[in-house]
Backbone as a printed PyTorch tensor [residue, N CA C, xyz], in Angstrom:
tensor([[[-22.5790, -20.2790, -44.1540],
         [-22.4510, -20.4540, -42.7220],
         [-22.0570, -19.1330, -42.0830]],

        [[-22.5100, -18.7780, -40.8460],
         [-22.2230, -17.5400, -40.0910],
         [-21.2640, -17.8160, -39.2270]],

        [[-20.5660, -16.6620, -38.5720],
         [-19.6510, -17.5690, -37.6960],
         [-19.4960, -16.0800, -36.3720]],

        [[-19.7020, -16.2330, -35.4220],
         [-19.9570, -15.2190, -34.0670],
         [-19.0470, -15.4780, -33.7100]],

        [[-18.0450, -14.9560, -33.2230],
         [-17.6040, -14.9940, -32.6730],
         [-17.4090, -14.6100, -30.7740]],

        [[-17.8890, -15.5740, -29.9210],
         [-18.0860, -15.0260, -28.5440],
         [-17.1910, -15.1010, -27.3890]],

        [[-16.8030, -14.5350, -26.8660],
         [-15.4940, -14.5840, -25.8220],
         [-15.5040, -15.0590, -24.7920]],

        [[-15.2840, -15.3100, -24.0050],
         [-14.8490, -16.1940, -23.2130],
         [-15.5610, -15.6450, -21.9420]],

        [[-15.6950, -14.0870, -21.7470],
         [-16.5370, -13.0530, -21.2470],
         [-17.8180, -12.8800, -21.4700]],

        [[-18.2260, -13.2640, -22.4570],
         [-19.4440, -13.0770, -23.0720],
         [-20.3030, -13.7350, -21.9710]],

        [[-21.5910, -12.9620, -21.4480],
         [-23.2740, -13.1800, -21.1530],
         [-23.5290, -14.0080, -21.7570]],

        [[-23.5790, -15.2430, -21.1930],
         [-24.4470, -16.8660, -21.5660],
         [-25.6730, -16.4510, -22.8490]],

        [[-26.2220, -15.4010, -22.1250],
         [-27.7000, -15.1430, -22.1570],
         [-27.6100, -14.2290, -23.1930]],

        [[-26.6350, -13.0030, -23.8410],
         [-26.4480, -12.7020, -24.8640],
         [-26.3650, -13.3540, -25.9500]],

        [[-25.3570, -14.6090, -25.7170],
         [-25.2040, -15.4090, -26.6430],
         [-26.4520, -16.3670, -27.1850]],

        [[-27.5990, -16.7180, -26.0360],
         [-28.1760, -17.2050, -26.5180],
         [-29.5050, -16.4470, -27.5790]],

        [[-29.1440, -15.2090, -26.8620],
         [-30.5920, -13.9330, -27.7600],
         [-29.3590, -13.9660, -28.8540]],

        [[-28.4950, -13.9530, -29.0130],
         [-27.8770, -13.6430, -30.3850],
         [-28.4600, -14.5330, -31.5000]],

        [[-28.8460, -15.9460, -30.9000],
         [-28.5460, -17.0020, -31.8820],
         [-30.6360, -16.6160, -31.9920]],

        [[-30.9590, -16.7150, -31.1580],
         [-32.3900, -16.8260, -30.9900],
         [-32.9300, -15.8700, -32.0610]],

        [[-32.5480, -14.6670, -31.8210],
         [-32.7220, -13.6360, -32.7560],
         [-32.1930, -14.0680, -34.6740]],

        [[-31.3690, -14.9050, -34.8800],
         [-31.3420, -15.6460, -35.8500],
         [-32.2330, -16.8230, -36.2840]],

        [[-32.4870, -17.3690, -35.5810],
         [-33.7910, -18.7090, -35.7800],
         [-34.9300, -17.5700, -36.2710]],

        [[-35.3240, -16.3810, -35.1050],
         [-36.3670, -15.9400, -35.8920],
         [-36.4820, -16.0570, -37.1990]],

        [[-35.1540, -15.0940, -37.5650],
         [-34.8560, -15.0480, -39.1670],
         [-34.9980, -16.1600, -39.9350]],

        [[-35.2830, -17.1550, -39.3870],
         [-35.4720, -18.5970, -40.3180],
         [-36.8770, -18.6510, -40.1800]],

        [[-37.9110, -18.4520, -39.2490],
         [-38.6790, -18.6010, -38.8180],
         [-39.5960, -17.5460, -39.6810]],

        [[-39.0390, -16.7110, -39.9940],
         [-39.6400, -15.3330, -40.9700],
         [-39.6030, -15.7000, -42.1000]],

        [[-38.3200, -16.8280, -42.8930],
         [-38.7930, -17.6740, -43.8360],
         [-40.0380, -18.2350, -43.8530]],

        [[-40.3720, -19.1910, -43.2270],
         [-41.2960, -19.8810, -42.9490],
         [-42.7100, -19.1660, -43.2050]],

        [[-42.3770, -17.9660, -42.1990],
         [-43.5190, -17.0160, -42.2120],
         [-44.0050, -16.4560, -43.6110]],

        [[-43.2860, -16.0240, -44.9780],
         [-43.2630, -15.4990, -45.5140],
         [-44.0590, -16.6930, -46.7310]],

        [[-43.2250, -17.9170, -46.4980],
         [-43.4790, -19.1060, -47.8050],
         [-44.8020, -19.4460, -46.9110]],

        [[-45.7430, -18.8070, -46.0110],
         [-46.8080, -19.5370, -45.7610],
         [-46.9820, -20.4410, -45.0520]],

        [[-45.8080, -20.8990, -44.0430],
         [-45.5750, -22.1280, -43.7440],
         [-45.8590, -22.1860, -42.1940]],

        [[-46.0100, -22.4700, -41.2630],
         [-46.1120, -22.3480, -39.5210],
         [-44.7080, -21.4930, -39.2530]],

        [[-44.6720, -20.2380, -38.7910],
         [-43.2740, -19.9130, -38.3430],
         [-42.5190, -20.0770, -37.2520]],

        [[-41.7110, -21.2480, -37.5840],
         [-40.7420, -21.8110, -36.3680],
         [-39.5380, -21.8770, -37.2410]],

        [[-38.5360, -21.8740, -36.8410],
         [-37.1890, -21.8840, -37.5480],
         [-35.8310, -22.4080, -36.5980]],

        [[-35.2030, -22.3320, -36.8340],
         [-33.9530, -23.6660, -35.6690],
         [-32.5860, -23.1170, -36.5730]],

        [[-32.1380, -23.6130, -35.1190],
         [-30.1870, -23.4280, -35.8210],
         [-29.4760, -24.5860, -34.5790]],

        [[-28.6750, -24.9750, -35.2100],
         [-27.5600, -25.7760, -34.8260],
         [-26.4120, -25.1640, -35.0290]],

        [[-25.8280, -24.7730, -33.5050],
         [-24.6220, -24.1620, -33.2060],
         [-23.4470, -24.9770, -33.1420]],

        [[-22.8230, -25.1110, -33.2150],
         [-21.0710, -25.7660, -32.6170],
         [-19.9760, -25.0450, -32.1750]],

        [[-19.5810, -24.4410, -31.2610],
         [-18.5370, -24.2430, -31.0980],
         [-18.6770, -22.2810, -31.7930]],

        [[-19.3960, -21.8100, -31.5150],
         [-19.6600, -20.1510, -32.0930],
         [-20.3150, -20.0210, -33.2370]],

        [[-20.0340, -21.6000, -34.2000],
         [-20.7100, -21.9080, -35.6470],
         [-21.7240, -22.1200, -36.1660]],

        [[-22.0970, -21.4970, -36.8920],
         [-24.1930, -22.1390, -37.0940],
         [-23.4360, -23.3560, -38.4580]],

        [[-23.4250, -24.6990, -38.1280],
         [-23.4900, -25.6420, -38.3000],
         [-24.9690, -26.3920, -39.3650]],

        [[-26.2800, -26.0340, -38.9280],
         [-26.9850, -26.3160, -39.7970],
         [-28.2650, -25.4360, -39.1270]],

        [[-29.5390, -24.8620, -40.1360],
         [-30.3370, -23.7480, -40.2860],
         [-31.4290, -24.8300, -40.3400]],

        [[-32.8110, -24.4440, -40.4840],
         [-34.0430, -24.9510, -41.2090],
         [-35.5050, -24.2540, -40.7180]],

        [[-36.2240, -24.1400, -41.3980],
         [-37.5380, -23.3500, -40.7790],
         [-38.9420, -24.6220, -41.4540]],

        [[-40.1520, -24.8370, -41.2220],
         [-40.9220, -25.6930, -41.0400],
         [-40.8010, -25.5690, -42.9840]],

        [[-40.9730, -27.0920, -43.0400],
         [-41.3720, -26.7480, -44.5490],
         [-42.5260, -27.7210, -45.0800]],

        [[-43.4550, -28.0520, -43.9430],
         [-44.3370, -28.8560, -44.1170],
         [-45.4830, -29.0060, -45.1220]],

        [[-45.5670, -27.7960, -45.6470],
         [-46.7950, -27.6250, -46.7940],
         [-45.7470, -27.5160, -48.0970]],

        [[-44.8090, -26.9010, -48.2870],
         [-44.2450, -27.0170, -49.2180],
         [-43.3810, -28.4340, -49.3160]],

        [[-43.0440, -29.1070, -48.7880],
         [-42.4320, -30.5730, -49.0750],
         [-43.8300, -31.5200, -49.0170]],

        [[-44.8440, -31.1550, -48.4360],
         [-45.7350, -32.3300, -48.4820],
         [-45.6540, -33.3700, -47.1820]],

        [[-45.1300, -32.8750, -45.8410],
         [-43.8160, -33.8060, -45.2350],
         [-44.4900, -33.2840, -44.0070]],

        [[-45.4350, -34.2120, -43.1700],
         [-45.7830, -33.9020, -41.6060],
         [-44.3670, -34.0030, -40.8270]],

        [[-43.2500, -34.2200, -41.1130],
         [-42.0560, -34.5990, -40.5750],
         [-41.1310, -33.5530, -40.8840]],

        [[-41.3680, -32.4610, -41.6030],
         [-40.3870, -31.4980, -42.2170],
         [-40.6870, -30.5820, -40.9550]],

        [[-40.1230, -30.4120, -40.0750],
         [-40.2010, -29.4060, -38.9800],
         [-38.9320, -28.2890, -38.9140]],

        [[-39.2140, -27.3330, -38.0790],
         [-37.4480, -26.5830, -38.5800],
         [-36.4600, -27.1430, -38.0260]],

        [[-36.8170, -28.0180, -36.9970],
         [-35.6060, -28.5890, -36.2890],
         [-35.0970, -29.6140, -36.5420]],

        [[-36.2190, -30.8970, -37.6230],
         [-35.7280, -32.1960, -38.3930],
         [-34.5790, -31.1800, -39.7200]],

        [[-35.2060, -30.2340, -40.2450],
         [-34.5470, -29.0170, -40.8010],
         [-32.7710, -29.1000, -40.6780]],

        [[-32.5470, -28.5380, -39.5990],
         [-31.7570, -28.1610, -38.7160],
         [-30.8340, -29.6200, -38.6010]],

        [[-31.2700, -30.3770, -37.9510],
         [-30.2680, -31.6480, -37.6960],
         [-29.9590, -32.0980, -38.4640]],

        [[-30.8640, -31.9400, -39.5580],
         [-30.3590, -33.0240, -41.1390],
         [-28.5480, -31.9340, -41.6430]],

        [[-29.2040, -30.8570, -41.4040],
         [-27.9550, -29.7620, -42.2070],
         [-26.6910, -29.8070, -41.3280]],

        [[-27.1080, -29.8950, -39.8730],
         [-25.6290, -30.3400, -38.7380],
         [-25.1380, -31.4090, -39.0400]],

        [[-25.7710, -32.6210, -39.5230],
         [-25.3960, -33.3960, -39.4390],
         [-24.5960, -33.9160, -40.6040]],

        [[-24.8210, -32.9780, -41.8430],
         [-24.3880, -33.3140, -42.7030],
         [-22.9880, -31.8990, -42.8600]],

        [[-23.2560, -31.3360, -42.5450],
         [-21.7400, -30.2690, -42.0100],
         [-20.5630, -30.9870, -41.1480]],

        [[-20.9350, -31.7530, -39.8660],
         [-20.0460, -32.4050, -39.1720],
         [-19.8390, -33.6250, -39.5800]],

        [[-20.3970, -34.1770, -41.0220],
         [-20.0620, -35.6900, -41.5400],
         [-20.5410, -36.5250, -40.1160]],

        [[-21.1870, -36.3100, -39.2680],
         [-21.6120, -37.2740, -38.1200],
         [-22.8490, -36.7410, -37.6930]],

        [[-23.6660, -37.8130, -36.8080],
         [-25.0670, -38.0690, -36.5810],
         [-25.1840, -37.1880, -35.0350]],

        [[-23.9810, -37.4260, -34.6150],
         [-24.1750, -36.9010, -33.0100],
         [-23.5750, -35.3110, -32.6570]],

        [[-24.5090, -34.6510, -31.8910],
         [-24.4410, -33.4620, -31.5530],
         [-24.0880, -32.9950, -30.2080]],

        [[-23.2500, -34.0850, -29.8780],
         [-23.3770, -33.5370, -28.5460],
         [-22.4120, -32.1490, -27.9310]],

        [[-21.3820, -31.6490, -28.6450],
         [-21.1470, -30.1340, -28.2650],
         [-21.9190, -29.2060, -29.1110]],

        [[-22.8330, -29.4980, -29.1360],
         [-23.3930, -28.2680, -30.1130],
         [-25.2760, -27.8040, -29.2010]],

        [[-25.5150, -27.1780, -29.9920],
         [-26.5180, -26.2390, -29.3320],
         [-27.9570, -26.2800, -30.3410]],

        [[-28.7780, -26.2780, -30.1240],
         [-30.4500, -26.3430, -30.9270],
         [-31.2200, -25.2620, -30.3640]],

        [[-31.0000, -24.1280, -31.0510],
         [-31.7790, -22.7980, -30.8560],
         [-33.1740, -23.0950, -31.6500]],

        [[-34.3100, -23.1330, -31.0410],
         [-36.1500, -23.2800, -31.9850],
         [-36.8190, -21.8610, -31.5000]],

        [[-37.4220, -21.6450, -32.1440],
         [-38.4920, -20.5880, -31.4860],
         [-39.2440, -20.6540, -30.8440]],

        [[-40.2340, -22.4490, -31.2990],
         [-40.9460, -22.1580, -30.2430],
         [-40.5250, -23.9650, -29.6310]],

        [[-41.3150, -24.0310, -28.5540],
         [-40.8040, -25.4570, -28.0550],
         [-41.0460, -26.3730, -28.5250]],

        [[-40.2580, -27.4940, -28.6550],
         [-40.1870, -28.5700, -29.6920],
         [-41.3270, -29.2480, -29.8220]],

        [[-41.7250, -30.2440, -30.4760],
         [-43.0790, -31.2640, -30.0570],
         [-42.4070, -32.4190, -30.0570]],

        [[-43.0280, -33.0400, -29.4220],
         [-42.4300, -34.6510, -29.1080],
         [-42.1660, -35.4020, -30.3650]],

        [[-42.1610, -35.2880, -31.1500],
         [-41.0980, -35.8190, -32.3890],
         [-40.0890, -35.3760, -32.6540]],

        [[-40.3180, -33.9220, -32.6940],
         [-38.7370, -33.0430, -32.6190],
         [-37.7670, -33.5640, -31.2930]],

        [[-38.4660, -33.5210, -30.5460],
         [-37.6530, -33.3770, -28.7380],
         [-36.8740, -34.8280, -29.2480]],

        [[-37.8010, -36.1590, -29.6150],
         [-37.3610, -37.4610, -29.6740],
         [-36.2610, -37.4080, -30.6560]],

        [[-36.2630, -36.7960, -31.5590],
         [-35.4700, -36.3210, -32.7890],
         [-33.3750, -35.6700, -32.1140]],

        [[-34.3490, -34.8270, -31.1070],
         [-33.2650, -34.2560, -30.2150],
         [-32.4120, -35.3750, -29.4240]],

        [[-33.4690, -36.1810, -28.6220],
         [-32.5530, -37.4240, -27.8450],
         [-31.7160, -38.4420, -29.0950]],

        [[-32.1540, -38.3450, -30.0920],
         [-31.2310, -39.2380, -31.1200],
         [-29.6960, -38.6680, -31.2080]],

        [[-29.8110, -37.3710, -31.7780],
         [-28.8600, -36.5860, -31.9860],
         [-27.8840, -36.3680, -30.8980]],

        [[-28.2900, -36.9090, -30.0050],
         [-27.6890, -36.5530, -28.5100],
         [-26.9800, -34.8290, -28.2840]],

        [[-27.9800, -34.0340, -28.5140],
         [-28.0070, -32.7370, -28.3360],
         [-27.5110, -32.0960, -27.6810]],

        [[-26.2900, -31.0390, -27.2640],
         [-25.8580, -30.8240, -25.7370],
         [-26.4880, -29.5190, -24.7810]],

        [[-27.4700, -28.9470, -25.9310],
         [-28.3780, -28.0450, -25.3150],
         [-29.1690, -27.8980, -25.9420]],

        [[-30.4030, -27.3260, -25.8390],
         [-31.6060, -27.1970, -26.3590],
         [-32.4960, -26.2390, -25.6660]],

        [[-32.3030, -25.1440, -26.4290],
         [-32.8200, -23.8040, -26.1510],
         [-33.9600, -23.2700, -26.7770]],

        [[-34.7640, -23.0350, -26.1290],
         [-35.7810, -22.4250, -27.2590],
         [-36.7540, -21.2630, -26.6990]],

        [[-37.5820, -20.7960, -27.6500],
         [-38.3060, -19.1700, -27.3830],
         [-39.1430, -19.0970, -26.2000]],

        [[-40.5330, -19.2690, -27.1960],
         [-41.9840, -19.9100, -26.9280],
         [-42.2380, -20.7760, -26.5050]],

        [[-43.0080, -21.1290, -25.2310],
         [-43.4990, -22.2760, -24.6900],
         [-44.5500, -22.5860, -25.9220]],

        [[-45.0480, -24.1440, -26.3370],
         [-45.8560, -24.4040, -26.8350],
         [-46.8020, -25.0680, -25.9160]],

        [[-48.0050, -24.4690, -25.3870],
         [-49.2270, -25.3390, -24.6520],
         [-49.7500, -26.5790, -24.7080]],

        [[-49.9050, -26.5980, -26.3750],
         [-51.0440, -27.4540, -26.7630],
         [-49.9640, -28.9760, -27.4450]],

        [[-48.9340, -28.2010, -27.6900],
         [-48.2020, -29.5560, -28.7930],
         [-46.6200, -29.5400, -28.0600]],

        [[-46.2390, -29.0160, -27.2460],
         [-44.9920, -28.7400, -26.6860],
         [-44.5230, -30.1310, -25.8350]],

        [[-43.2820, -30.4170, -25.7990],
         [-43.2080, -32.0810, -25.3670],
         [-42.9490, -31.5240, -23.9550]],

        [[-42.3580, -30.8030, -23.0700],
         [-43.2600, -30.7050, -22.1020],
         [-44.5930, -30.8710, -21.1460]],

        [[-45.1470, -30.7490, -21.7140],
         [-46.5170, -30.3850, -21.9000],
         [-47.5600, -32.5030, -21.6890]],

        [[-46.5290, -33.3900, -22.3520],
         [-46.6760, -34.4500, -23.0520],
         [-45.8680, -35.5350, -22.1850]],

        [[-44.4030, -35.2100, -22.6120],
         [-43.3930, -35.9870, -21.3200],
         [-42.1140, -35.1570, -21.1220]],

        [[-41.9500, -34.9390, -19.9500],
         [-40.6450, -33.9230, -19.6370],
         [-39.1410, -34.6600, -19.9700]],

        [[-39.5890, -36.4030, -19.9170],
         [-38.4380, -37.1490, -19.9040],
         [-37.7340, -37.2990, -21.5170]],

        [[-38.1790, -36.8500, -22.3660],
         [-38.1140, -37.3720, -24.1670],
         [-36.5060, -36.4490, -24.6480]],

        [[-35.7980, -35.7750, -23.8510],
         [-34.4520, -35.5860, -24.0620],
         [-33.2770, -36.2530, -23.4000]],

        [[-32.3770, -36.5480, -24.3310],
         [-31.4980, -37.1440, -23.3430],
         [-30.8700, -36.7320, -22.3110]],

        [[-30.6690, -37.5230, -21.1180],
         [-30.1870, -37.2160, -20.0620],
         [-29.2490, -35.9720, -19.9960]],

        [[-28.5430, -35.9830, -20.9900],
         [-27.2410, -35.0460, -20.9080],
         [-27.5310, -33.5820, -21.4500]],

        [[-28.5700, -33.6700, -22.3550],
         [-29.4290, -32.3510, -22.7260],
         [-29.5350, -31.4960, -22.0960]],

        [[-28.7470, -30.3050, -21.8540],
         [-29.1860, -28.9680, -20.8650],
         [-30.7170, -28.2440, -21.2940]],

        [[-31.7250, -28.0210, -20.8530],
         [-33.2020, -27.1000, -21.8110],
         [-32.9690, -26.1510, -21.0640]],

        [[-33.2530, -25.2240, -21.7280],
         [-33.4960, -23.3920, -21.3450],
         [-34.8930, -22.9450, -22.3060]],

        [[-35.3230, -22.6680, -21.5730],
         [-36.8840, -22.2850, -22.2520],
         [-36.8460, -20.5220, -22.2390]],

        [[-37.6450, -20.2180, -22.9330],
         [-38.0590, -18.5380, -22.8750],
         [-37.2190, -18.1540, -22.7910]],

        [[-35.9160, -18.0570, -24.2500],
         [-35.7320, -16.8350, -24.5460],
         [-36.2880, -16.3010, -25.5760]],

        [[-36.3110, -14.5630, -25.6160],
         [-37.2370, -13.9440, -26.5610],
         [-38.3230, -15.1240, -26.6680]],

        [[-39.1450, -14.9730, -25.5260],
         [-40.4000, -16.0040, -25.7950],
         [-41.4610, -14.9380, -26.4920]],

        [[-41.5030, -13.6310, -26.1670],
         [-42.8420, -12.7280, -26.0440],
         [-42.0820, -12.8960, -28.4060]],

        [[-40.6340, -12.1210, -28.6620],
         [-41.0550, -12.1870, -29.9020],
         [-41.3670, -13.4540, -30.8820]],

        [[-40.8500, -14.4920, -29.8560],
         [-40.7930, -15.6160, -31.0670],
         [-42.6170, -16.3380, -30.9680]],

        [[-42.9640, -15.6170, -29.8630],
         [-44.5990, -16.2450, -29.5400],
         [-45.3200, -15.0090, -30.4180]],

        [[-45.0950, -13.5330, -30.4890],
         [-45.5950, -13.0630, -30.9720],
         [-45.8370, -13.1110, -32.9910]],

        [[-44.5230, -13.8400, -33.6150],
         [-44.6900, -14.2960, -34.4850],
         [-45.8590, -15.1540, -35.1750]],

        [[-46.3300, -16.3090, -33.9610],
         [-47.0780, -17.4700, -34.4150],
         [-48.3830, -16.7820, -34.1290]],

        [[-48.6080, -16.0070, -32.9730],
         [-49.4780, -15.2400, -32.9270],
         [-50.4660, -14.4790, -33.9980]],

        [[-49.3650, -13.6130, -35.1320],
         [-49.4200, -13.1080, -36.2910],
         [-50.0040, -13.9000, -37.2080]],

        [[-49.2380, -15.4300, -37.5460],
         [-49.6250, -15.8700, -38.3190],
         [-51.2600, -16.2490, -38.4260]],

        [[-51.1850, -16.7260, -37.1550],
         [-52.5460, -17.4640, -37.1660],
         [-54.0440, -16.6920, -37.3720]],

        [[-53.1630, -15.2400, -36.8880],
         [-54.2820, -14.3670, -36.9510],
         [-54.8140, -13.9880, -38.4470]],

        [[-53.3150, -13.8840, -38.9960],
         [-53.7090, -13.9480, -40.4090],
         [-54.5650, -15.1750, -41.3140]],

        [[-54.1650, -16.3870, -40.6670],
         [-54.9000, -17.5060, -41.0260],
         [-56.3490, -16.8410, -41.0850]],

        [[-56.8020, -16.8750, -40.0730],
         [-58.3440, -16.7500, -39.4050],
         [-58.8270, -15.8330, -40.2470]],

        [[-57.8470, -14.7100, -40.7070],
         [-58.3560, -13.1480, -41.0600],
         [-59.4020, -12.4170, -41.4410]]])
């Protein structure tokens, strides 16, 4: 577990490129095992609480996303199901299983890189987080979009 410490002074918005800039790093997992690169962290309180990056080809698991990832490992750090002071840094924007995944957990923010166009729950239904859910979209959108970018290109290659 990592542990940041941020002050009381601290730029909202620092704090959130701090953490963002870490998901990459999960997300570069992902990238590396071949996998779609998206990666997630669950914050609490300055704490990365639980990590995960997509592990869908290697588990076999249309459901292994970095952020099902992510909640399984918070949730099993805080011995409880609910998230609601804690934070969900993704790279890129959730898809409506993740987002629905998010309203379970009762999430108390949900931050993420990259807009997703085509699969982004946005995109689908704006309503699929819970009420109390703060969203902040686009931070580091250009690197965490330029990642998936990479990959795919490499796909195609």
């Amino acid at each position: 577990m990592s542990f940041y410490n941020f002050s009381e002074e601290t730029d909202p918005a620092a704090e959130d490129e701090h953490y963002m800039r870490l998901a990459l790093q999960e997300a570069q997992k992902a990238y590396d095992a071949q996998e779609i690169p998206i990666g997630a962290l669950v914050v609490c309180k300055g704490k990365i609480i639980g990590r995960g990056y997509n592990l869908t080809e290697q588990l076999n698991d249309v459901t292994a996303h970095a952020e099902m990832q992510a909640f399984t490992a918070a949730a099993q750090t805080l011995g409880g199901k609910y998230l609601k002071d804690c934070t969900l840094y993704v790279t890129i924007e959730p898809c409506v299983m993740c987002a629905g995944a998010s309203y379970w957990t009762q999430i108390g923010r949900l931050v993420y890189g990259a807009p997703e166009p085509k699969r982004g729950f946005t995109t689908k239904n704006g309503n699929l987080l819970h009420p109390k859910t703060i969203l902040k979209g686009n931070v580091l959108a250009a690197d965490c979009g330029a990642l998936m970018k990479r990959f795919f290109e490499n796909k195609r290659g």
